[in-house]
C-alpha positions as CSV (number, residue, x, y, z in Angstrom):
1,X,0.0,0.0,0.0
2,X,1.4,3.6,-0.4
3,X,2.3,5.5,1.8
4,X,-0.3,8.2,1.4
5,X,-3.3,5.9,1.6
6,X,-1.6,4.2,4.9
7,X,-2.6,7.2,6.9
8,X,-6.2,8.1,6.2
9,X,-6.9,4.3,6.2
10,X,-5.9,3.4,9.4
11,X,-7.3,6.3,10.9
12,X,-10.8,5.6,8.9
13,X,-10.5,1.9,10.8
14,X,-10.3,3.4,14.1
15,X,-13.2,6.3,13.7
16,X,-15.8,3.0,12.0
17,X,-14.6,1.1,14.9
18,X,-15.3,3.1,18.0
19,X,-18.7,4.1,16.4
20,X,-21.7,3.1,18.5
21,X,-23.6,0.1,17.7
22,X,-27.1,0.6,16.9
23,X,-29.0,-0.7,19.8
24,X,-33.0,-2.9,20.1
25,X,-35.6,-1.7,22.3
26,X,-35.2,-4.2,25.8
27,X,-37.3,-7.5,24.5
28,X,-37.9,-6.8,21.1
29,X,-37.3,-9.5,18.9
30,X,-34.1,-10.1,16.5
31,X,-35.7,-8.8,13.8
32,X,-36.2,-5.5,15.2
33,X,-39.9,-5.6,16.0
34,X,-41.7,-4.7,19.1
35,X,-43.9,-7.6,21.1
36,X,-47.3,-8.1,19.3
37,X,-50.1,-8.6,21.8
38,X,-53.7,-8.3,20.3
39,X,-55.6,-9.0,23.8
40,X,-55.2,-10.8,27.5
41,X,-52.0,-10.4,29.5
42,X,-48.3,-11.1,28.8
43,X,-45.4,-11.0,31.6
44,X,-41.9,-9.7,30.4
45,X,-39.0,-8.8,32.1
46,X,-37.6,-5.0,32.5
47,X,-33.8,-5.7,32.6
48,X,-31.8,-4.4,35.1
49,X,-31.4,-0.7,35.8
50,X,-27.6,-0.1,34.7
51,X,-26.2,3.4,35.3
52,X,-26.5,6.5,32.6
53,X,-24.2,8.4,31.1
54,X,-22.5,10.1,34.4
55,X,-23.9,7.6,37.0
56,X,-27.2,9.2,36.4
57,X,-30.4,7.3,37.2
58,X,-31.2,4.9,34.1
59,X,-34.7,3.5,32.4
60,X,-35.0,0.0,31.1
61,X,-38.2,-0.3,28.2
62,X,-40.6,-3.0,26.4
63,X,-42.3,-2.1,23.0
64,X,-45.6,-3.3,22.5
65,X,-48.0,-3.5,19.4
66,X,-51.4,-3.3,19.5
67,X,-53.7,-3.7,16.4
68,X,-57.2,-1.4,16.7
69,X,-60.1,-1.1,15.2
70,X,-62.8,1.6,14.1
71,X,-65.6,2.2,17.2
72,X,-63.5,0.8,19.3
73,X,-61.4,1.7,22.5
74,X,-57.6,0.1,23.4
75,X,-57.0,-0.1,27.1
76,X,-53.8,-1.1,28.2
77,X,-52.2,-1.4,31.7
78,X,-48.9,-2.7,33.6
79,X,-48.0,-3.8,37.0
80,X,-44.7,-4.4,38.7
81,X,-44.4,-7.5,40.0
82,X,-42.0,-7.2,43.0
83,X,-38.7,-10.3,42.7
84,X,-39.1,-12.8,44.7
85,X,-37.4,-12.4,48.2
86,X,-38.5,-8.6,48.3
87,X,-40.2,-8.6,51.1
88,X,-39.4,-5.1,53.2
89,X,-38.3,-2.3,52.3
90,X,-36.8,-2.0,48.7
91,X,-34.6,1.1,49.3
92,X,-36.0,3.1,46.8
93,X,-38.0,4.6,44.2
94,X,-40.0,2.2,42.3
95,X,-41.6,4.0,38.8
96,X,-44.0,2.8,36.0
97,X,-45.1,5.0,32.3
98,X,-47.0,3.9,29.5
99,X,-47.0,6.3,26.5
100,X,-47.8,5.9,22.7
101,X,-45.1,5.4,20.8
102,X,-44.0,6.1,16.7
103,X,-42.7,3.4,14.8
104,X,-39.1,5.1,15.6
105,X,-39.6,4.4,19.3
106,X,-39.8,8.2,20.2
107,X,-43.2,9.0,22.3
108,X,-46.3,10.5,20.9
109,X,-49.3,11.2,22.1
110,X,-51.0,9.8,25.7
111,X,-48.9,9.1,28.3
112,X,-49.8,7.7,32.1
113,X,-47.4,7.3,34.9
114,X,-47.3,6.1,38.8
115,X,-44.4,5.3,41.9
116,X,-44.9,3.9,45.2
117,X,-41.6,4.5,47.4
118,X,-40.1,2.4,50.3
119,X,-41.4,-0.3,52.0
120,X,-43.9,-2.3,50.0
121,X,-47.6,-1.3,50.2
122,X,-50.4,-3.8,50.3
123,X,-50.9,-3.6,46.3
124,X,-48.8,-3.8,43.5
125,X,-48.1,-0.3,41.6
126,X,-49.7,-1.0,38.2
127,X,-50.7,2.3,36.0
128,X,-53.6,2.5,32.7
129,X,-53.3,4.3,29.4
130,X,-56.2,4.3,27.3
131,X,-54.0,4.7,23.9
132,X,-55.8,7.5,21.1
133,X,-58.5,6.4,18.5
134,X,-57.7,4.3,15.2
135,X,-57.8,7.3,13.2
136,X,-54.1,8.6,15.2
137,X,-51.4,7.9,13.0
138,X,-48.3,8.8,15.2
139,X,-46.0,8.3,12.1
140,X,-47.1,4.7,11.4
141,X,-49.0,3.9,7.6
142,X,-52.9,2.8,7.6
143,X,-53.8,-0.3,9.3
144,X,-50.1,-0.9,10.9
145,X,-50.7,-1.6,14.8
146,X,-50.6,0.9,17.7
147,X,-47.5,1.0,19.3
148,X,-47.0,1.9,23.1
149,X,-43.8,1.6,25.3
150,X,-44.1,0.7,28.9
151,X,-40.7,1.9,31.1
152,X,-39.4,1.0,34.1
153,X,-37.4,3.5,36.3
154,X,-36.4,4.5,40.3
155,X,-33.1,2.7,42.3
156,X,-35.5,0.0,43.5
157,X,-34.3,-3.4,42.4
158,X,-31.7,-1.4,40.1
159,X,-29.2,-4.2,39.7
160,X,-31.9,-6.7,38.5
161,X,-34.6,-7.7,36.0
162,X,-38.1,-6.8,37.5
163,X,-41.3,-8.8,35.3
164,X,-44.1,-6.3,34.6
165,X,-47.4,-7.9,33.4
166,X,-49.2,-6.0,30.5
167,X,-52.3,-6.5,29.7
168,X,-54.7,-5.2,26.3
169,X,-58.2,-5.1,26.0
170,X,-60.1,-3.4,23.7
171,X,-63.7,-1.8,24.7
172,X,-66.7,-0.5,23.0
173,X,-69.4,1.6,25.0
174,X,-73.2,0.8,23.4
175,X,-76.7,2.3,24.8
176,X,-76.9,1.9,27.9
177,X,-80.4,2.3,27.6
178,X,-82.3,2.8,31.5
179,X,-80.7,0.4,33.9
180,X,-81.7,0.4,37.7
181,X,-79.1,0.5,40.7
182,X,-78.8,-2.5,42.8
183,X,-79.5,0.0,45.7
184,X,-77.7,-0.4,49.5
185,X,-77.0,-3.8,51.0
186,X,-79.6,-4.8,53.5
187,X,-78.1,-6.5,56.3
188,X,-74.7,-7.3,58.2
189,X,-72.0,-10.1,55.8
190,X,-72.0,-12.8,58.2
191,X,-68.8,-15.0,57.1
192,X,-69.8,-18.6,56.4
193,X,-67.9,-21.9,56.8
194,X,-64.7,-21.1,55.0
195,X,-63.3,-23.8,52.6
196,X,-59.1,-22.9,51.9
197,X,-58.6,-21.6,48.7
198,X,-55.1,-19.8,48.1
199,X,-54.8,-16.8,45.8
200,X,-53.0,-16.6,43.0
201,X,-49.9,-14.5,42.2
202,X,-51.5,-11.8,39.9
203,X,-54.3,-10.8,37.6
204,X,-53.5,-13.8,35.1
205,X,-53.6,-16.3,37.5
206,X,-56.6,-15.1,40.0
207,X,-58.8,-17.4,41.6
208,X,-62.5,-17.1,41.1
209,X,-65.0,-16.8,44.1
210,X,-68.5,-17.1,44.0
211,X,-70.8,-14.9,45.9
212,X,-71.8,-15.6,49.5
213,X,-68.8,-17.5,50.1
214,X,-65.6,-17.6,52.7
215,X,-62.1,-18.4,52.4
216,X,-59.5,-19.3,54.2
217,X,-55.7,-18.2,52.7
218,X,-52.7,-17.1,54.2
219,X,-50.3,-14.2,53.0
220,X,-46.4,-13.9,54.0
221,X,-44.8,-10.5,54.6
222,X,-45.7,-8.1,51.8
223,X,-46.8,-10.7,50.0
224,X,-50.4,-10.6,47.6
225,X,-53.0,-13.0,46.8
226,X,-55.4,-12.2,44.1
227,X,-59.0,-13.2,43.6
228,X,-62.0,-12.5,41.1
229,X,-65.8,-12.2,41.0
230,X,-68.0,-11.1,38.4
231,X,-69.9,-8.0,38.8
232,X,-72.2,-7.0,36.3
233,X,-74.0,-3.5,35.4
234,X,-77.0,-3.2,38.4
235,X,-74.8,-5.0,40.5
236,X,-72.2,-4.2,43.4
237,X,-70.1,-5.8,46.2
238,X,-69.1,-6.1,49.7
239,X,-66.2,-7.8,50.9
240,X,-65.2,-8.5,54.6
241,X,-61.8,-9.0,56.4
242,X,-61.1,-11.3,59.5
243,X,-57.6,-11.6,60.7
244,X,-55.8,-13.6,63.5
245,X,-53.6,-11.4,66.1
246,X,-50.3,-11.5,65.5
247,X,-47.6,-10.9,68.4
248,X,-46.4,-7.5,66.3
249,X,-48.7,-4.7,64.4
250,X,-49.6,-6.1,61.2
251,X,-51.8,-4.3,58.7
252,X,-53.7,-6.4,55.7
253,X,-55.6,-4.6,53.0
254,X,-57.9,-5.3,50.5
255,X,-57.9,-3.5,46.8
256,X,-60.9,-4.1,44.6
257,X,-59.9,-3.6,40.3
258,X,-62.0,-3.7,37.6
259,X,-61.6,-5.9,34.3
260,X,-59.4,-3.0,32.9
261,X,-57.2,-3.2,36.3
262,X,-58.3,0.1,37.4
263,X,-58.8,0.7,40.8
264,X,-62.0,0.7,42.0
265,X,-62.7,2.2,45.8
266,X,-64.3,0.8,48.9
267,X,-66.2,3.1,51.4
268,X,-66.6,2.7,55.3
269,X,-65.0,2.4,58.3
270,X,-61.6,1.3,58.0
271,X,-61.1,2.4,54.6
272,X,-58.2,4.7,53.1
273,X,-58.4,7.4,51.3
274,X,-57.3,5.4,47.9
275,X,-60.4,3.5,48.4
276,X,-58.8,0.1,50.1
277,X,-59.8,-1.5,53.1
278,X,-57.8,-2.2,55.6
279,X,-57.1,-3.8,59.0
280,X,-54.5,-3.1,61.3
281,X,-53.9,-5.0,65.1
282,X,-52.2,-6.7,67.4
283,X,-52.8,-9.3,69.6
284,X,-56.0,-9.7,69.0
285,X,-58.4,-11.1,66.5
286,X,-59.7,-7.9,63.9
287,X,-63.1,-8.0,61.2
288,X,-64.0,-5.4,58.5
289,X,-66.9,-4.9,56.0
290,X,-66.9,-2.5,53.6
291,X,-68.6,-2.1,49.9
292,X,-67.7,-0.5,46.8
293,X,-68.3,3.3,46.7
294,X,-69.9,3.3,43.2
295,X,-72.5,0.2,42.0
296,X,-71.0,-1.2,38.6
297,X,-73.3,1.2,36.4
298,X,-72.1,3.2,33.0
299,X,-70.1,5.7,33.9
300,X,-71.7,9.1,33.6
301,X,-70.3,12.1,31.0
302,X,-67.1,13.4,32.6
303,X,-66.5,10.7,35.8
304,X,-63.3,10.3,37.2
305,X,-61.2,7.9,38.8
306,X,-63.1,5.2,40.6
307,X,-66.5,6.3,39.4
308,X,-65.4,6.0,35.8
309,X,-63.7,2.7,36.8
310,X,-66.9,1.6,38.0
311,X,-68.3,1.8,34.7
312,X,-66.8,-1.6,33.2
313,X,-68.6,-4.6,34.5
314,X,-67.7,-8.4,34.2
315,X,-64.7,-10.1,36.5
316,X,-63.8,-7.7,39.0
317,X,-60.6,-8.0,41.3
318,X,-59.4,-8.3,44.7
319,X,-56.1,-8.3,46.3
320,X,-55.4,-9.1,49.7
321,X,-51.7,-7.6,51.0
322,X,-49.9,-7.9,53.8
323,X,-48.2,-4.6,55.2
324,X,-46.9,-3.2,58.0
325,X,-44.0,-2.4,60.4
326,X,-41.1,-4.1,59.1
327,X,-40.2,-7.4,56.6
328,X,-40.0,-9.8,59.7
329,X,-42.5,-12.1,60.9
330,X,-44.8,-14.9,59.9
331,X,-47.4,-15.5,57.9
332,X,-51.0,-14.4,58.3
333,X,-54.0,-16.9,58.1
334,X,-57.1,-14.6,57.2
335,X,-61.0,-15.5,56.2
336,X,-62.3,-12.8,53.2
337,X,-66.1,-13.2,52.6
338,X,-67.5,-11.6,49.2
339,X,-71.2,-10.8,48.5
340,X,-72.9,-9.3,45.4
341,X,-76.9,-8.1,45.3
342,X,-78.5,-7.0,42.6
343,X,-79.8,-7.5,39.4
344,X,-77.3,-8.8,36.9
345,X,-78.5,-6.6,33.7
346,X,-77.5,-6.2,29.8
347,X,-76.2,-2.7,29.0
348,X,-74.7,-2.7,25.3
349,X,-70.9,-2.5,26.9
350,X,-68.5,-5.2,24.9
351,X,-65.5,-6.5,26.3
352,X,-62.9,-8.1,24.3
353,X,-60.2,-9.4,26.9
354,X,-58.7,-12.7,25.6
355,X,-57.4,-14.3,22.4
356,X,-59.6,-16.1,21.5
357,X,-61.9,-12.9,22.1
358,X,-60.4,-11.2,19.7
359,X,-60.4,-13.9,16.9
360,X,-64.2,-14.5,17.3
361,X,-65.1,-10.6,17.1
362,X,-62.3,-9.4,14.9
363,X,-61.4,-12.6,12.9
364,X,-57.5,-13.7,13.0
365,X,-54.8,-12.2,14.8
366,X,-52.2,-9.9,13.0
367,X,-48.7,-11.9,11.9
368,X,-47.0,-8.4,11.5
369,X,-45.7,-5.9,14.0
370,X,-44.7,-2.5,12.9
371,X,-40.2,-2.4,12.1
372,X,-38.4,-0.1,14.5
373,X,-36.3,2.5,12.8
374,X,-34.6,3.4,15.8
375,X,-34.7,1.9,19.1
376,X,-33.0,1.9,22.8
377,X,-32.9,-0.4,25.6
378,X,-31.8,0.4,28.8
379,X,-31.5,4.4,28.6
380,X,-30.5,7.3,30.7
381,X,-33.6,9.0,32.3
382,X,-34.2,12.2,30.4
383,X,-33.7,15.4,32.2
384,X,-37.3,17.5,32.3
385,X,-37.1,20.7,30.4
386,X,-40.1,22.2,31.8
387,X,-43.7,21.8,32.1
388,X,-45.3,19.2,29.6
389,X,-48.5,19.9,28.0
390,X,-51.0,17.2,28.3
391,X,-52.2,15.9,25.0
392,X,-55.5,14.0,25.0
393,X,-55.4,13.6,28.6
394,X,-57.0,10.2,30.0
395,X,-58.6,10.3,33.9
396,X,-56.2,8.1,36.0
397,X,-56.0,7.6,39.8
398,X,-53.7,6.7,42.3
399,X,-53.1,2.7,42.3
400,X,-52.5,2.1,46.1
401,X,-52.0,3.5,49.6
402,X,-49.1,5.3,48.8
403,X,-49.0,5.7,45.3
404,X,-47.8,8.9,44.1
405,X,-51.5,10.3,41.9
406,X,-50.7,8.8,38.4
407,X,-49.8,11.4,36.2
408,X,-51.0,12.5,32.5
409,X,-48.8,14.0,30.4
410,X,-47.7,15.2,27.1
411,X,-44.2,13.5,24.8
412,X,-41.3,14.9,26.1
413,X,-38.8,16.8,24.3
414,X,-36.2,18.7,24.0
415,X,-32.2,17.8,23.5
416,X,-31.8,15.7,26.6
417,X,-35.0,13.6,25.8
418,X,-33.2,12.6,22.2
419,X,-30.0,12.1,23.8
420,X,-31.8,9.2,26.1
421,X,-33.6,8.0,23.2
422,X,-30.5,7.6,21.6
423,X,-29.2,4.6,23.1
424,X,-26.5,4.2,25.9
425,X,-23.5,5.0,23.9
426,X,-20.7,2.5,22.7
427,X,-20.3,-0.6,23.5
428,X,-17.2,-1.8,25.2
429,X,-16.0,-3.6,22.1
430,X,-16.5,-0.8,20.1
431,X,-14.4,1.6,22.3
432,X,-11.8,-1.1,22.6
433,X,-11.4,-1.8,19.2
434,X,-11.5,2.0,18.5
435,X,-8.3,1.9,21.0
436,X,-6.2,-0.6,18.9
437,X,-7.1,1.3,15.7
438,X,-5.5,4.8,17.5
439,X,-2.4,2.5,18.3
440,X,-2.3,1.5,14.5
441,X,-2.2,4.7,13.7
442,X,0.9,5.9,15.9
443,X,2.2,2.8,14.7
444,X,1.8,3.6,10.8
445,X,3.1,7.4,11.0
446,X,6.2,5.9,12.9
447,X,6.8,3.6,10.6
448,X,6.3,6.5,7.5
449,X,9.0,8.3,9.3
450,X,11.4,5.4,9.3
451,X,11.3,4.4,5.9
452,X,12.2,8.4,5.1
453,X,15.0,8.3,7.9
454,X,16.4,5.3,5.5
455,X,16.0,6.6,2.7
């Protein structure tokens, strides 16, 4: 090679090898697309929370693709599902956002968030993002599939993959027509012979109950147990709590959701202000009742938080948590009671929650998921830039005793929020090989120089 080209070449070598390597969105498949989920409930894991550029906090998103359909309303929703082992207090800030995404992975449009801090609460922090109508393109062609990206942030659980359960279901409001209210319960809820039935682990595994029944279950520290009955419109529900004494002060709550996962609210004695029910003791055995604060009826024009929740009838939630002073001590054993009154009645709302839900009302299931352009995976938080305008704001609420209100807001921007999109920089083999390609360059101009000294 001459000795003019040796230069520029080498030097050419080491700038193409220190140059980052494009990076995927955290889960999303080799071929560069985002996880397809039409309906139902998926679990994927958040990787772990490496540091950003600077030892600043870091973010660690999923992708999802959601087809949708004219007349028709996509709800989506996310909980963090704590590791196994975490019972206490995780040390930290633990943080959850859904927003609409473009097929480039940069946020558009609606956008939900939610935290819960410290020691764990008797509910899982799970936030709701009702994603913009059919007709929205946010830079995607006609017919491709919705996209929405669902982060994880906060030091909680930093140095490890948290799962996050996601769940799609598509809605579609008809005429309500005149429906009656199922009025006030009548009478105290009198637990029966319980039979033992142990809760599952989240919404996808829930255990059904049937009304005017007891069981029996037992929850560790922190730990959760859900359960499901189904409420229809004209109907409602009551729910009580009895507890064994425990040597320290224990607290165990309950936390009703609806089929969207929205939190619905309690009301009576013993109830927070987040709408759970809860009972605290010591020593001694403890018994609450309360009902749901709003009757499963259409929610009116303009309703808010639990009221609109209230709105969506068909399996409704519970989960039973265990909180309280401290990670230590044993298991509770605990009796929960459920009672719905009221007239089951139609009123024109459609559900689509399932698979096979969506194949019988929308035929098969899309086979393609919108390509990403550009993507990240774990990512350096953005730094705000000021206020965000919300854009097509959707209602939330907070998701448990000491959930932070969940948040609407508008796509953030700004040079920060592109430099976080942008990936987390080189790679180490990049920057290493870019290092021997600076060496081959010192050693090619010392070289030049030689051959001139001999000559």
């Amino acid at each position: 090679m001459r000795r003019w080209l040796w230069v520029p070449t080498m030097m050419l070598a080491s700038v193409m090898a220190a140059w980052p390597a494009p990076s995927q969105v955290a889960g999303a498949d080799e071929a560069g697309e985002p996880l397809m989920l039409v309906a139902g409930q998926r679990r994927v894991t958040l990787e772990s929370l490496d540091a950003g550029a600077g030892g600043g906090a870091a973010t660690s998103r999923r992708l999802v693709a959601v087809p949708q359909h004219d007349g028709w309303d996509v709800e989506v929703s996310a909980r963090l599902v704590p590791p196994a082992g975490a019972a206490g207090k995780p040390d930290g800030l633990r943080r959850l956002v859904i927003e609409e995404s473009r097929p480039d992975g940069t946020p558009c449009g609606r956008r939900t968030s939610g935290q819960q801090r410290g020691e764990l609460e008797t509910t899982d922090l799970t936030v709701n993002l009702q994603l913009g109508s059919a007709g929205r393109t946010c830079g995607r062609e006609a017919g491709e599939p919705a996209l929405f990206a669902v982060t994880r942030s906060g030091d909680a659980w930093a140095g490890r993959g948290v799962e996050v359960e996601i769940s799609v279901a598509h809605v579609r409001a008809g005429d309500a027509g005149t429906l009656r209210s199922p009025g006030g319960a009548t009478g105290d809820l009198q637990p029966g012979a319980p039979r033992t039935l142990a809760g599952g682990s989240g919404f996808s595994d829930a255990r059904a109950l049937e009304p005017g029944t007891t069981i029996a279950d037992e929850v560790g520290p922190m730990g959760r147990r859900y359960f499901s009955i189904p409420v229809e419109y004209g109907q409602s529900l009551r729910v009580r709590l009895d507890v064994e004494g425990q040597a320290e002060r224990r607290r165990l709550g309950v936390t009703p959701y609806n089929p969207l996962r929205q939190t619905l609210a309690f009301d009576g004695p013993g109830v927070s202000s987040s709408g759970t029910l809860s009972v605290t003791w010591s020593d001694e055995q403890a018994s609450a009742t309360a009902a749901l604060r709003h009757p499963i009826m259409p929610a009116a024009a303009g309703s808010l938080g639990a009221q609109r929740a209230a709105g969506v009838p068909g399996t409704q939630y519970l989960v039973v948590g265990l909180g309280g002073e401290g990670a230590g001590g044993n298991a509770v054993r605990y009796a929960l009671t459920v009672d719905v009154w009221g007239e089951p009645q139609q009123g024109g709302f459609e559900l689509v929650a399932t698979p096979e839900q969506y194949e019988a009302q929308f035929g098969a299931s899309p086979t393609a998921s919108p390509t990403l352009t550009e993507s990240a995976g774990t990512t350096p938080s953005p730094t705000p830039t000021g206020t965000s305008t919300a854009t097509e704001p959707t209602p939330t609420e907070p998701t448990g005793p000491t959930a932070s209100p969940t948040s609407t807001e508008g796509p953030t921007s700004g040079p920060e929020a592109s430099r976080a999109r942008s990936g987390a920089g080189s790679t180490p083999l990049a920057l290493g090989l870019g290092t021997v390609g600076a060496v081959l360059v010192v050693a090619g101009l010392a070289w030049g120089r030689l051959r001139r000294g001999r000559g």
